[in-house]
N, C-alpha and C positions, 0 to 999 in steps of 0.2 A: 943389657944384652950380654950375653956370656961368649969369651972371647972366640971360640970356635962358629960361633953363629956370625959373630961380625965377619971372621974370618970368610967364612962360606959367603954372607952377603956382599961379600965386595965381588964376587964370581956372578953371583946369579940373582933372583929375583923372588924370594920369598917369601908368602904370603905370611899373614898373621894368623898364630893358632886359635881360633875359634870354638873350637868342640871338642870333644875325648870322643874317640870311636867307641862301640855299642857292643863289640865283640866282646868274647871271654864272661867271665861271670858278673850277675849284676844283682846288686841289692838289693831283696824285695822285702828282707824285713829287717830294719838296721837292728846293731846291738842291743838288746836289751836284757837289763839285769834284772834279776827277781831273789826275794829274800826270805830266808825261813816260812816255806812255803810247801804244802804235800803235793798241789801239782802246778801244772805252767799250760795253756794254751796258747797256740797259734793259731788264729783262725783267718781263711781270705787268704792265704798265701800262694797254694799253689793254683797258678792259672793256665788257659790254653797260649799267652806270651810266650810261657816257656817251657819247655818239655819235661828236661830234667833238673831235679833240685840238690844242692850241696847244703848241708846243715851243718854248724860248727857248735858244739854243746863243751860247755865246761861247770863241772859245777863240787861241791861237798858235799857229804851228806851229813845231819846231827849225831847220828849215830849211824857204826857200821851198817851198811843197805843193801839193795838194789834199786836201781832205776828201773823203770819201765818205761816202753815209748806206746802210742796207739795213733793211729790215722785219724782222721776226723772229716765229717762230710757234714754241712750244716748246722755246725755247733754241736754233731753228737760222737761220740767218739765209740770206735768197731774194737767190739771187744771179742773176736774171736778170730780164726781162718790163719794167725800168724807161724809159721816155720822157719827154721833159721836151724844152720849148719856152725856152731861156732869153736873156733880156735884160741887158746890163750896161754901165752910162754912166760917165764919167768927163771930167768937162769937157762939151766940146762933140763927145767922140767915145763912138761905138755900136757896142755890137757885140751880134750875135743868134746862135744857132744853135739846132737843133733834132737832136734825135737819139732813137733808138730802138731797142728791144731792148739796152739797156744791162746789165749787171751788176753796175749801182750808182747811186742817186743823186747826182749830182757835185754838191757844194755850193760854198764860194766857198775861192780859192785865200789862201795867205796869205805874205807873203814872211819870215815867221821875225822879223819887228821888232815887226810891229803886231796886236793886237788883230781877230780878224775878228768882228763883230756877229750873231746871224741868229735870225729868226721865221720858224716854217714853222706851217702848220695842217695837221693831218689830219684826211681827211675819212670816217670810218667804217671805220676799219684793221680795228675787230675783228669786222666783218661780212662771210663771206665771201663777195666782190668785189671786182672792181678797187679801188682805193684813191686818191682825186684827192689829190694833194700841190700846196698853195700857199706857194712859200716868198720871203723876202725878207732882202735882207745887206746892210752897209756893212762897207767895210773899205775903213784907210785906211791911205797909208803915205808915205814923205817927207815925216817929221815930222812928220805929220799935215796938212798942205799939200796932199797927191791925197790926193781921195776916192772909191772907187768903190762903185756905189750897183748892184746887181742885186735881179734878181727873176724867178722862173720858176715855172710851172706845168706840172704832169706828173702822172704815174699809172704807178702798181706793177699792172702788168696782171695778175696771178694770181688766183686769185678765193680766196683765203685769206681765215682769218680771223686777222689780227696781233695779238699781245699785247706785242713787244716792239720795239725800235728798235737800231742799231747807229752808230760811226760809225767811221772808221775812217783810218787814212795809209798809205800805200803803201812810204815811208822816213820815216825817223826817229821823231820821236814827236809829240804833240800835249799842250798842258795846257790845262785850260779849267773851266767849267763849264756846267750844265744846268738844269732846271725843266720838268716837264711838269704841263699841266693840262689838266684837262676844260671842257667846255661844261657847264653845270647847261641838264638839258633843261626845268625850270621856272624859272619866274620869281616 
């Protein structure tokens, strides 16, 4: 017993810790790594438990890429309806684009040396309607010397209900890993 607690318990009376409360975020899909690989499925994750979902994606690519992400409902993944407003700084240089009716969610590019970062939220995947996606990356490269720092926001226009996520390379392959978690809708 740590001496602040003796301290307290010689005043009052209590109880033993039994449980961790259920609020804040909760793990519905622990860690998992994957290795030279073109794409990665989640499937079964997103449910009517929990509303909204936080995604933490880190991964490299073989060679310079892009990532792509796609929703998924029943093991099939929605290859179309995607837009996204995206922002990306590096230094003192900007760049923006906006696009729509995609056939993927384009996440952040990576040149095969470094590490790319990324947190996305979703917002109600497994309610069928649209679906708001909030995401955010760092990824860095020249020794970690350039950093570039994006962020976009977009929607999966289908009015599905998604239970699962994708991601996916166009060449070569990708290793990384994942975490998916819920919102606890109480507190």
């Amino acid at each position: 017993m740590s001496q602040s607690r003796q301290q307290v318990s010689q005043y009052v009376s209590l109880p033993p810790i039994t449980s961790v409360p259920s609020s804040g975020l909760v793990c519905v899909k622990a860690e998992t790594s994957f290795s030279a690989v073109s794409s990665v499925t989640a499937d079964d994750v997103f449910t009517s438990t929990y509303r909204n979902y936080l995604v933490q994606l880190q991964y490299i690519t073989s060679t310079t890429n892009d990532v792509v992400m796609k929703l998924r409902a029943g093991g099939t993944a929605t290859s179309s309806g995607y837009n996204r407003q995206l922002a990306t700084f590096e230094g003192t240089t900007s760049y923006v684009q906006e696009v729509a009716s995609q056939s993927s969610y384009l996440l952040a590019a990576t040149d095969g040396t470094f590490y790319t970062m990324n947190n996305f939220t979703l917002y109600a995947p497994q309610i069928a309607q649209p679906t708001v996606i909030r995401y955010d990356s760092v990824f860095p490269s020249g020794n970690y010397t350039t950093i570039y720092q994006g962020g976009s926001g977009g929607v999966q226009t289908d009015s599905t209900a998604f239970d699962g996520i994708e991601w996916s390379v166009a060449t070569g392959t990708f290793t990384g890993v994942y975490a998916i978690y819920g919102f606890s809708k109480t507190v």
